[in-house]
Phi, psi and omega in degrees: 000124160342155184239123190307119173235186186225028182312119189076027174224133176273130166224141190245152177238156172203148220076050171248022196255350178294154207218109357283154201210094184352282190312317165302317144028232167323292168273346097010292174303301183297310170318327184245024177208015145111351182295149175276148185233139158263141170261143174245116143187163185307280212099036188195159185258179231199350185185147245241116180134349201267150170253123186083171193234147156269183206192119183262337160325286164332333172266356154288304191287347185273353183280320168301298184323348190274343200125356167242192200269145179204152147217162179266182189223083192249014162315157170267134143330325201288358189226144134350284185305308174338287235279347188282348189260354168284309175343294216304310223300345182287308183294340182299288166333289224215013179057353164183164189240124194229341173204158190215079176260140166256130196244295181276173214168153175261095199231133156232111159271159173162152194325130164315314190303320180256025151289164178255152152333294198311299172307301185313312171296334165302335153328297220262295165332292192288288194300314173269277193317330227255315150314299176315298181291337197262359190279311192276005167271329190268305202327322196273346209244314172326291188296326161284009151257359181068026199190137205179129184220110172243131181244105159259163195250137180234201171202167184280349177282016170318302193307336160097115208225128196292134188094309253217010184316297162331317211271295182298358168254325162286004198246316163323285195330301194305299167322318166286336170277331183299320188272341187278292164003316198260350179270329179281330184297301192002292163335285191255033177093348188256131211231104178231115176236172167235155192271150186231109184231158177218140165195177159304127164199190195256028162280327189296292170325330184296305230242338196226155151307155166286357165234030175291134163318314188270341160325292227277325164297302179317323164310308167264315189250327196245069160292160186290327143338319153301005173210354156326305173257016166276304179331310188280302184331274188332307186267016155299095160359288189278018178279121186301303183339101155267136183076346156299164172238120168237130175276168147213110189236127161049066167090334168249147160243142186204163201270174171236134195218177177233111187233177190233145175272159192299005168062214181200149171245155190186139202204108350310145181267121139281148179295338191289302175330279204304314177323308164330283231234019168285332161329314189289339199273288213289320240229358194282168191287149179287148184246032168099167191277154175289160211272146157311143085094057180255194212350071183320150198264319189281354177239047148273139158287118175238159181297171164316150139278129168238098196325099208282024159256035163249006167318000000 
């Protein structure tokens, strides 16, 4: 097979300067198959347990030393203006935004009840919002140009995982947004799926001891290199794909979806019917995935959008 590059085309990561690091990755790889890259990250740490400060210079200068193009970044995700000002730092540089993996992100586990407020929205700032804002920042320079490759990271904690509430309420957002996005995308050229991704990083660290079993998996069997390149597929011209969820954990990928079972139907519905007849909701055969981008809004009469701050 031909070997896939990404020559003339700008991509921005963004977590990526941390070492170990998903993201660093991500751009080590798009970088070395010809992308010009923004590396992106604060460069401080946001939440209590992550080690070392990352540093996006640094993954800039390793890229240059291989021979590519890189400049760093230290905006934040967490603001509308950040994410508008990484986009600039892309068009400024290198004149146009051809991919958008958003990386970074935040996970504090701990009891809800004891989590602060302050954390849970930093969760919600970063993970969701911070995906949100850098998505609706590339979007106007994607769509006039006809051509957009966005990955966003999500987690297999979508599904909602005990310790992790915030962090699985903010990784759903993601998921739902990426597929309502990629149903908007269409249109214009732009292709938005998302990564599940597991490997060592200093999220992991963050979370486990260093003589915890699962540190110690991570560590060993699950480099981030392993996940890099599902990553680079997805921000491929030639990746087919829209709308997906892909996992990657130590070499494997596989897609992930969501379905419902065939239930039951019954008319008139009584509350005594569903009690009867709950065996049939949980236990029943699946009945296919929920559909993609099905009854798409545009071919709905939908009203003017009016802004409500001109009420």
């Amino acid at each position: 097979m031909t070997q896939l590059r990404f020559d003339g085309r700008t991509a921005i990561v963004t977590g990526a300067g941390g070492n170990p690091s998903i993201g660093r990755a991500h751009a080590l790889l798009l970088a070395a198959r010809g992308a010009n890259v923004i590396v992106n990250d604060i460069g401080r740490t946001v939440a209590p347990g992550y080690a070392g400060v990352a540093s996006a210079d640094e993954v800039a200068a390793e890229i240059r030393a291989a021979g590519g193009n890189a400049v760093a970044d230290s905006h934040s995700v967490a603001t509308e203006g950040g994410a508008r000002g990484i986009v600039q730092t892309a068009i400024d540089t290198f004149g146009r935004l051809d991919i958008l993996i958003n990386n970074a992100g935040i996970s504090i586990a701990a009891e809800f009840d004891e989590m602060t407020a302050d954390d849970i929205r930093q969760h919600i700032d970063i993970n969701l919002m911070g995906t949100i804002w850098t998505c609706r920042a590339a979007w106007p320079h994607m769509k006039a140009q006809g051509y957009g490759r966005i990955v966003n990271t999500s987690s297999g904690a979508f599904g909602g995982v005990p310790l992790l509430a915030a962090y699985s309420a903010s990784k759903g957002g993601v998921f739902s947004f990426s597929r309502a996005l990629a149903g908007e995308g269409s249109a214009h050229g732009i292709k938005v799926n998302t990564l599940n991704p597991g490997a060592f990083s200093r999220m992991v660290a963050a979370q486990q001891t260093d003589t915890s079993s699962m540190y110690q998996l991570c560590k060993v069997n699950l480099p981030a290199d392993l996940v890099a390149p599902v990553a680079a597929w997805l921000s491929h011209e030639d990746c087919p794909s829209t709308g997906e969820t892909i996992t990657a954990v130590g070499g494997e990928v596989a897609r992930v979806h969501i379905a419902q079972t065939s239930g039951f139907t019954d008319k008139p519905l009584t509350l005594e019917a569903v009690a009867e007849r709950w065996k049939d909701v949980l236990a029943g055969a699946p009945n296919g995935l929920i559909p993609f981008a099905a009854n798409d809004p545009r071919e709905w009469e939908m009203k003017p959008y009016i802004a409500a701050e001109r009420f």
